[in-house]
C-alpha positions, 0 to 999 in steps of 0.5 A: 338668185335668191338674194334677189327682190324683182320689181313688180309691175305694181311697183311700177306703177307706184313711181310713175305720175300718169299724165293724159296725153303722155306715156312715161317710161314707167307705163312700158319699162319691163318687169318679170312676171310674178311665177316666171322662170327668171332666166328663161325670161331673161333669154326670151325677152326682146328688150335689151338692158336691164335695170339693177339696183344696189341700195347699200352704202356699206362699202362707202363707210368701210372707206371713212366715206359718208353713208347715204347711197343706200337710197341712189336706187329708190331715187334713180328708180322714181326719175326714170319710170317719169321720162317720156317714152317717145320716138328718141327713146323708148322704156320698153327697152328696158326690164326693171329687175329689181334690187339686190337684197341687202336689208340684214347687211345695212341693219348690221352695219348701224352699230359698226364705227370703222375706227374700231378695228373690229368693226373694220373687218366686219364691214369689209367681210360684210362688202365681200358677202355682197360682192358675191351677190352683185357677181351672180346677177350680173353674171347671169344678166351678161350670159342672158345676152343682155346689157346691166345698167347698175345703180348703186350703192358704192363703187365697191360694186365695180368688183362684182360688175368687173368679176360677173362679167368676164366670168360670163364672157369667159375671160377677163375684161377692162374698165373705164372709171370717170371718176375723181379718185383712183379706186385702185388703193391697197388690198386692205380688206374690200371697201368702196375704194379698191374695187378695181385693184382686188379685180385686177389682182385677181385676174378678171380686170385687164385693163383699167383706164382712169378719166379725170382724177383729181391730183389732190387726191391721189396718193404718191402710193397710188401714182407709184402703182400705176406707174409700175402697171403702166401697160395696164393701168392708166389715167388722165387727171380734171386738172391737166384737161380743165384746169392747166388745158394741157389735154383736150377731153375729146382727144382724151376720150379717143385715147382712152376708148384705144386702150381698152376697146380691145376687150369687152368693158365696163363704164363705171360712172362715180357721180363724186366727179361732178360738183355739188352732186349730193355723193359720198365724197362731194367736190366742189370743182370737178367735170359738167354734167354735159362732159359726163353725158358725152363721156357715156355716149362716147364710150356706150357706143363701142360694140365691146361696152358691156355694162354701165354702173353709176354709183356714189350718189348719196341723195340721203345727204340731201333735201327733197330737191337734191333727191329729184335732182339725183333721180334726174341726172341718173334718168339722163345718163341711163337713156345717154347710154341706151340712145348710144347703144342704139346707134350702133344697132342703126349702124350694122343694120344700115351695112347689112 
């Protein structure tokens, strides 16, 4: 894993505001230590998830999207090394692995406008470059028996999760996209909007279930390639469950769960579904952050829950403020996820 930069326990140390009297997540989280064998740690070491950061937006421009998520990482990073480490959860579950390194591939893309039709093809061979990265770590992570909690960087990203995953479970696996738009547009060149498409076109997404896209926003394109995939592919709409009250999101939620639990899943998570979040495609209407919390518990606590990514957050696009804020929203939804996953491991040992 050579594009690789591990986080370093000084690293650490630099994030984490040390207080008398508290221990933070960022004094017990993981990291591995400096001359080790990488995956002869990642197969001995106790704690289960393992933090990956994607600082790019390259995927997020190759699609007309705002640049910004590049920084989601750093942001994310700095709120979870502060959330107290206490009997709800704790940080030494987690090992901090690092970051995908993607400096040359962002210092390219400044000089690159995707109306120029060249600059287009650049950008999206420079997302299939880091594709190729994002599916070697995670590959890795999942066959060291470990759980990937991936910060991006662009949904682009769903592709390596998606294809690094079912390589290392040795067949393909689904997803569930809480999320205001599709991802499953047109094989056009990779860009942060047919992640999902590409990975279902090339055999490693079987089934793919998408909570909550916004009905502006889908194209008839869209809509007539689902319905042509119907058995594969399908979604519920924000407007159907908060606005016209046609659904209800818990019963929803269970239906969703029945159509991929069958399998080994990813949740993928676009912060573009939650109003006034500083993203790529910001919405002014769209889900809570409470039905986002719930969302992830719901799903994280399934067996077959492989991986989590959240992706989209541009904290770049904002003050000093929506950076903390974006930090702690992540922080929530990371030990969202590890507290459901450790209610399942309650669960079988209390039936041994």
């Amino acid at each position: 894993m050579e594009k690789l930069l591990l986080f370093s326990a000084a690293d650490l140390a630099k994030v984490t505001n040390h207080r008398s009297g508290e221990i933070k997540f960022g004094e017990k989280m993981i990291t591995v230590p400096k001359g080790t064998d990488l995956m002869s740690f990642l197969n001995t070491c106790e704690a289960k998830y393992v933090l990956l950061g994607i600082p790019e937006d390259i995927g997020i421009r190759a699609n007309f999207g705002k640049p910004g998520a590049a920084s989601a990482w750093d942001t994310a990073i700095k709120g979870i090394a502060n959330i107290q480490h206490n009997r709800f959860c704790k940080g030494n579950q987690i090992i901090v692995l690092g970051q995908i390194d993607v400096y040359n591939e962002m210092r390219e893309v400044e000089s690159l406008n995707f109306n120029n039709i060249s600059d287009r093809t650049k950008l999206s061979q420079l997302v299939a470059k880091i594709d190729k990265e994002v599916c070697h770590v995670v590959f890795n992570i999942i066959k060291s028996g470990k759980i990937p909690i991936i910060i991006g960087g662009g949904q682009n990203n769903s592709y390596g999760n998606i294809k690094g995953t079912a390589l290392a479970k040795g067949k393909p696996i689904n997803a569930i996209n809480f999320d205001s738009q599709s991802d499953f547009r047109i094989l056009e060149g990779r860009h942060s909007g047919n992640g999902f498409s590409y990975a279902y076109e090339e055999g490693f997404l079987k089934k793919y279930f998408i909570f909550g896209l916004h009905e502006n926003y889908t194209s008839k394109n869209v809509l007539d390639i689902i319905k042509k995939t119907e058995e594969r592919v399908r979604f519920n709409t924000y407007d159907s469950l908060n606005i016209l009250k046609e659904k209800n999101f818990d019963q929803e939620m269970i239906e969703a769960l029945n159509f991929i639990k069958t399998d080994s899943y990813g949740i993928e998570i676009d912060l573009d579904a939650i109003p006034n979040i500083s993203s790529s495609y910001m919405t002014l209407s769209g889900f809570s952050v409470e039905e986002l919390r719930k969302f992830i518990s719901f799903f994280g606590k399934n067996t077959n829950a492989s991986y989590l990514h959240i992706c989209e957050g541009a904290p770049d696009q904002g003050n000093e403020k929506s950076n903390y804020v974006i930090g702690k929203l992540i922080g929530y939804l990371v030990t969202d996820f590890i507290k459901s996953r450790n209610s399942v491991n309650v669960i079988k040992h209390s039936l041994k």
